[in-house]
VEXKE-102613 format. One line per 10 residues: number of its first residue (from 1); their letters; for each residue x, y, z of C-alpha. Coordinates in steps of 0.1 Angstrom, whole numbers, always signed. Layout:
N
NUM	A	X/Y/Z  ...
***
This chain:
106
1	XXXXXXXXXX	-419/+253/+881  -395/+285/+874  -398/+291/+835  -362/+294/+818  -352/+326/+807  -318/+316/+780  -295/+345/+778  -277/+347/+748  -240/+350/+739  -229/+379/+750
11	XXXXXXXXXX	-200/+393/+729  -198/+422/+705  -210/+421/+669  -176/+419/+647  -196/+428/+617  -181/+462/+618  -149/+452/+624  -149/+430/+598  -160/+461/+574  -133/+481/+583
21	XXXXXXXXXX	-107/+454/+576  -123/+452/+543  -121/+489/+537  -88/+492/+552  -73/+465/+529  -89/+483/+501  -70/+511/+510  -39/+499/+513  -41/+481/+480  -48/+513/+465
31	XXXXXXXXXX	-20/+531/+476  +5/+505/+461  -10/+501/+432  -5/+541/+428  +34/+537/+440  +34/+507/+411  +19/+520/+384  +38/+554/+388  +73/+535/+390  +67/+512/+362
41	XXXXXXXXXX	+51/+534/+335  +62/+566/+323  +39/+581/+298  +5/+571/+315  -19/+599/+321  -38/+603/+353  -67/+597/+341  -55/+563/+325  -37/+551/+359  -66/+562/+380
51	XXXXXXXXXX	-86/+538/+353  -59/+515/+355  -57/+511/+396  -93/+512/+401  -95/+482/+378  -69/+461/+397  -83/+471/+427  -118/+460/+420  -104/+423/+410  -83/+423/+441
61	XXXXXXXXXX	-114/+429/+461  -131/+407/+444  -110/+380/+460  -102/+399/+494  -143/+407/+501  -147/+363/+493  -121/+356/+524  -137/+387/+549  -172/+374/+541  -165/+340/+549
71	XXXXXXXXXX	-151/+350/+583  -186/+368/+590  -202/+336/+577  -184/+317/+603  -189/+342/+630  -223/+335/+625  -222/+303/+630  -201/+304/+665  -228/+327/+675  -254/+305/+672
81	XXXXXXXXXX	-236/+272/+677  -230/+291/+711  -266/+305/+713  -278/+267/+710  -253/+259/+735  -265/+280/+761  -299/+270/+756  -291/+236/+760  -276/+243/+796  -303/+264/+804
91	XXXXXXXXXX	-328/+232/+801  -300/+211/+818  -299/+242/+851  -338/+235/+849  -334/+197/+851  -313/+198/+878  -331/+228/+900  -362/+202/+893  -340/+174/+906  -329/+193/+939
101	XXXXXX	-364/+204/+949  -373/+164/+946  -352/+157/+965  -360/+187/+991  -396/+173/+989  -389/+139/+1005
***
């Protein structure tokens, strides 16, 4: 009997994708929160709307990072729902080649 070697699934890792949507959103949130806080206030010093953004943005990210993460959490799962998947018709391409040479044999 031919031992079953199970590939796996065979797509790319969207980790890294899924960290440069993170750092591009941050990004983006950044830059309007300079275009806000320069339109709405007058008398604010740099230093007190660089303190000001980076504050807002680290609560927007806060809530942004919870959403990204929990699309690599799921990826995560597809992988190895699919990984288990595979496997599974591995053993059934097994059965069956066992099945076929059976019925070769009689």
């Amino acid at each position: 009997m031919m031992a079953w070697i199970f590939p796996e699934f065979e797509f790319r890792w969207t980790c890294p994708e899924i960290d440069k949507g993170l750092e591009d959103t941050k990004s983006g949130i950044e830059g309007e929160l300079y275009d806000i806080i320069c339109e709405l206030t007058d008398g604010m010093t740099e230093h007190e709307a660089d303190e000001w953004v980076r504050d807002r943005l680290t609560n927007f990210m806060e809530h942004i990072s919870d959403t990204f993460e929990g699309v690599r959490s799921s990826n995560s799962e597809m992988r190895e729902a699919a990984d288990k998947q595979i496997e599974a018709l591995g053993y059934e391409i097994e059965n069956l080649q066992e099945e076929i040479r059976g019925l070769h044999a009689d």
